[in-house]
N, C-alpha and C positions, 0 to 999 in steps of 0.2 A: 143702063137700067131704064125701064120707062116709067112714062109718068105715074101711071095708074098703080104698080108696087109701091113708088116709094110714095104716095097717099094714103096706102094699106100700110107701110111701117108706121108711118106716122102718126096713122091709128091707131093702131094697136100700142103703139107711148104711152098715148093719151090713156086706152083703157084698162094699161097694165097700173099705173095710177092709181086712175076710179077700182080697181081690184082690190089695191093695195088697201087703201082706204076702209071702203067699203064690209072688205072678207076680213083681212086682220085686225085694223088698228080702232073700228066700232069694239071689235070682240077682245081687246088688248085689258079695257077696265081702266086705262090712263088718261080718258078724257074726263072718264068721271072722280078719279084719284090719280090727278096728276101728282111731280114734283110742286111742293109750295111757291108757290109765285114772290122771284126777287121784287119785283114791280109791280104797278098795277094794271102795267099794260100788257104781262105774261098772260092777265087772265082773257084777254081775246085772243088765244091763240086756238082755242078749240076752234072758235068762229073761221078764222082762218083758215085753219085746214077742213072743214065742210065748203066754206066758200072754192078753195084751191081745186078739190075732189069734184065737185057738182063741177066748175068748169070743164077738168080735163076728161068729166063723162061726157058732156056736152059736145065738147071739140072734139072727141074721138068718136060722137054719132055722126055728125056735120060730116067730118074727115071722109067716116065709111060713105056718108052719102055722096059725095063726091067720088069717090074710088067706084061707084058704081056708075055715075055720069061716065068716068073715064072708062070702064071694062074693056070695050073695042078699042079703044087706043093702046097698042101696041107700038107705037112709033118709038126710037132709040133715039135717046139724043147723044147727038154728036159733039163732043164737048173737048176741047182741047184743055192742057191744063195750068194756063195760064189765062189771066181774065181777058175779053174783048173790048170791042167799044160799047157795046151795048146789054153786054150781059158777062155774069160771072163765070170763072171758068171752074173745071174737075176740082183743084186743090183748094179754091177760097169757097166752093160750096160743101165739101165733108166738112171743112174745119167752121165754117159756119153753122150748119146743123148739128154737129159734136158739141159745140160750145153750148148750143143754144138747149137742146134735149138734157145734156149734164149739168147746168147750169138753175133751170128751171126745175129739177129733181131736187137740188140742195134745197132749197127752199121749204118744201114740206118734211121734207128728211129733216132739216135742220129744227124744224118747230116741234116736228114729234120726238126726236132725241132729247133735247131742251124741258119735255114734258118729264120722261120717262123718271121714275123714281130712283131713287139713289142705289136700293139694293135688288133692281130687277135682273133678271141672269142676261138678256140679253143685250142692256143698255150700251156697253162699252162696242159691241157689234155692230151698232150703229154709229157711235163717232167713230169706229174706223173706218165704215164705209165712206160717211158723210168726208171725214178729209183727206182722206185717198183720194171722191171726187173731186173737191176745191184746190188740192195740190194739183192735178189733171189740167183745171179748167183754167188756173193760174197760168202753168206751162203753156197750154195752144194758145191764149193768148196771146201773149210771147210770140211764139209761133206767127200767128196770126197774123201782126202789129208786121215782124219781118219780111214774110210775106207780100203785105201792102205794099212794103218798097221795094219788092224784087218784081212783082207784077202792081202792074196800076189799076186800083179800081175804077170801074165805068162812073164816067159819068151820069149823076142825076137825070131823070125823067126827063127831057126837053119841055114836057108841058106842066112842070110843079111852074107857079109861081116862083118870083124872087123872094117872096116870104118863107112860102114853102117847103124852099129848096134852103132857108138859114134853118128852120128847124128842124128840117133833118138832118144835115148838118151835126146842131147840138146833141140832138136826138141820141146821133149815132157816137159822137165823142162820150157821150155823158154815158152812155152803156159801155161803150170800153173802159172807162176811168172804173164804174159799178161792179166788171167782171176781175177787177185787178183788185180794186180796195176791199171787195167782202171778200175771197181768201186773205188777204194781208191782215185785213183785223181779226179774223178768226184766228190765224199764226199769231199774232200778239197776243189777243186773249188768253188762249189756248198755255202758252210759253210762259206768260207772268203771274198765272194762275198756280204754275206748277206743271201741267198735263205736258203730254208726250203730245206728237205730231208722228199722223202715220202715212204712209204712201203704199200700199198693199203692204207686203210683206217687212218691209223697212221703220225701225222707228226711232227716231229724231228727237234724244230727250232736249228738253229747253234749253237757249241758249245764256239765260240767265236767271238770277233768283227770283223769285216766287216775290211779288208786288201785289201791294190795293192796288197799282194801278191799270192792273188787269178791269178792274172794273168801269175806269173811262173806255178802255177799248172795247169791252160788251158792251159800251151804251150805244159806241158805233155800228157793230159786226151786229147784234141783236137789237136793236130797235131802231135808229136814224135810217140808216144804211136801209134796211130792208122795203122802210115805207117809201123812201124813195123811190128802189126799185118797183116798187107797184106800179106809182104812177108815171114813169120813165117808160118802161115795158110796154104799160098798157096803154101808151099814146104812141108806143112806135107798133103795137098788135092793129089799133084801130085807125092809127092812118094809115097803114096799109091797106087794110079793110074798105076806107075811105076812097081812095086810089082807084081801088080796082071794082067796087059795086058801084059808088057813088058817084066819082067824077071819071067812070070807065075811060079811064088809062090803061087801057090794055097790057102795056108794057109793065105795069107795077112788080106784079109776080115775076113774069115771064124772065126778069133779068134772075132771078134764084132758082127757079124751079124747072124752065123752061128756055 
């Protein structure tokens, strides 16, 4: 595939999002009557998903702008599918960007399910979506982790510093541990609550009784957990960002994309 589509998918991620947002969930009436807030920190979660929407419009106009720098490039890359020395190969880039596009959808899906009121018809349609994804994301993980040792990922940038090259490093452990611990706590939650656990068609009643202490695990899977992931995420979005505008490392993308 060339570069210039899969710029235009990525877009279009981005703006089916800001749609999502935007066309339903303003005209849904849940922002303004949500469920009653367990916490006091439920009540920025409106804020959240305007902040999460305005991004992924943002990054889906950037995106298109880009996909339009690229139109004449038609080039195919030639991609083996195991990684090289210097770049990733076929298998650790779908399961890369699988992870990464599904992973980042939990997130506003999970704030607006979490809103939804107790007796709305659609509510339950949404936790099955939401952990059909996070079983998924659990899985390639998995996946993923196996992978790494079957093929070796490329080494770091030769021109990151030795500083760096320790924080991306963390960067990248600490985003693995994030994409395994928020479905695990969601699975707990979810299990000592009482609720089923769904996987599309499949459903997985709890494997034990119904506990308060479902409630220590939603302080994980719904509050700790998530603001970390903000600032995890968005120091490995903007050193990227940093990499390739700022300290033009040419190479930064070019090992996932290109």
């Amino acid at each position: 595939m060339c570069v210039f589509f899969g710029t235009v998918l990525a877009a279009i991620g981005c703006l089916i999002v800001a749609a999502w947002f935007f066309l339903f969930i303003l005209d849904s009436g849940v922002l303004e009557n949500p469920k009653p807030n367990q916490t006091p920190m439920d009540s920025a979660k409106p804020t959240l998903l305007w902040i999460q929407s305005v991004t992924a419009l943002l990054t889906g106009i950037f995106l298109l702008y880009v996909a339009n720098k690229q139109r004449n490039n038609f080039a195919v890359l030639d991609l083996k599918a195991k990684n090289e020395q210097n770049r990733y190969g076929r298998v650790s880039r779908i399961l890369h960007w699988t992870i990464a596009i599904m992973f980042i959808s939990l997130i506003p899906m999970g704030i607006f399910a979490s809103m939804i009121p107790e007796d709305t018809e659609y509510r339950n349609a949404y936790y099955v979506a939401h952990k059909t994804i996070g079983v998924t994301v659990f899985l390639l993980v998995l996946v993923r982790l196996v992978w790494n040792r079957i093929s070796k990922r490329p080494a770091l940038d030769s021109s990151l510093s030795p500083r760096e090259e320790k924080l991306a490093h963390r960067a990248h452990n600490t985003l693995y541990f994030m994409m395994l611990a928020v479905p695990i706590t969601g699975f707990m939650m979810t299990s000592y609550h009482g609720y089923e656990t769904y996987f599309f068609f499949w459903e997985m009643k709890p494997l034990w009784e119904e506990s308060p202490v479902y409630q220590v695990w939603g302080g994980f899977h719904k509050y700790l957990l998530p603001y970390i992931l903000y600032i995890v995420l968005g120091a490995h979005v903007l050193g990227a960002l940093k990499h390739q505008f700022i300290d033009k490392h040419q190479n930064a993308f070019k090992r996932m994309v290109s």
